[in-house]
C-alpha positions as a Python dict, from the first residue, in 0.01 Angstrom:
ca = {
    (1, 'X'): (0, 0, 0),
    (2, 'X'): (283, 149, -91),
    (3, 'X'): (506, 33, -364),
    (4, 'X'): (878, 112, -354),
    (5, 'X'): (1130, 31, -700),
    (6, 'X'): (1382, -197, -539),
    (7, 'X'): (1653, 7, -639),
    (8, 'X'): (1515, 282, -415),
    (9, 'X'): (1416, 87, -120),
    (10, 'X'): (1784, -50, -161),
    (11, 'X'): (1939, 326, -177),
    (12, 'X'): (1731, 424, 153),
    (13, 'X'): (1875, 54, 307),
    (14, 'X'): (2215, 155, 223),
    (15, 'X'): (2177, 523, 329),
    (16, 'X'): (2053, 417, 702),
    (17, 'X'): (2312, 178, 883),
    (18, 'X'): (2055, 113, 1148),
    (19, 'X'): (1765, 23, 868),
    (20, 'X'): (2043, -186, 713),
    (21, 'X'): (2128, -377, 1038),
    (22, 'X'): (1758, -450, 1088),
    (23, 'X'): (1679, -595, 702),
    (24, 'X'): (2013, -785, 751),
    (25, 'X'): (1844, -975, 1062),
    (26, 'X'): (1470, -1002, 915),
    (27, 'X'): (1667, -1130, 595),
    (28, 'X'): (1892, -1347, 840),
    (29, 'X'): (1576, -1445, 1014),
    (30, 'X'): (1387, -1561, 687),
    (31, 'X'): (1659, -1738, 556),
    (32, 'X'): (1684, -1980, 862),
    (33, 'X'): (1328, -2013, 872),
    (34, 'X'): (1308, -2125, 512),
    (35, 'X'): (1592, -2383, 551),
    (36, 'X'): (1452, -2517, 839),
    (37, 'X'): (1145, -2578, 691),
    (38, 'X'): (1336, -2737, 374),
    (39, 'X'): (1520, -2941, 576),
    (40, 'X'): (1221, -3103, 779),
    (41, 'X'): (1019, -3116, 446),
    (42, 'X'): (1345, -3362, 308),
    (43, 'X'): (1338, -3679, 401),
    (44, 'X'): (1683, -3857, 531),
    (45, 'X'): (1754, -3990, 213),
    (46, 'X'): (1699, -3665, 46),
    (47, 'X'): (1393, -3770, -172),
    (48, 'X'): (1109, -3503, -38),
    (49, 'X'): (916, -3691, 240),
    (50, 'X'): (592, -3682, 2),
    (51, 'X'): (808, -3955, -230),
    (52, 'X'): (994, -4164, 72),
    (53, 'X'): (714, -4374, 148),
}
């Protein structure tokens, strides 16, 4: 496995537009995935669905 220092992998992101574009839509990506998980984990009230019952 290899282990990049964020500050690097950022500087290579940076350096390559196209690179940059396609972290922007995995990150993108992610982030949707994670709020739409959030969101169905909530309940309507906005007490976690483990608590509403």
């Amino acid at each position: 496995m290899l282990v990049v220092p964020a500050t690097a992998l950022d500087q290579i992101v940076r350096s390559t537009p196209a690179l940059a574009r396609d972290m922007g839509d995995v990150i993108d990506r992610r982030r949707a995935e994670v709020s739409a998980a959030v969101t169905a984990h909530v309940a309507p009230t906005g007490a976690p669905s483990s608590l509403a019952s």
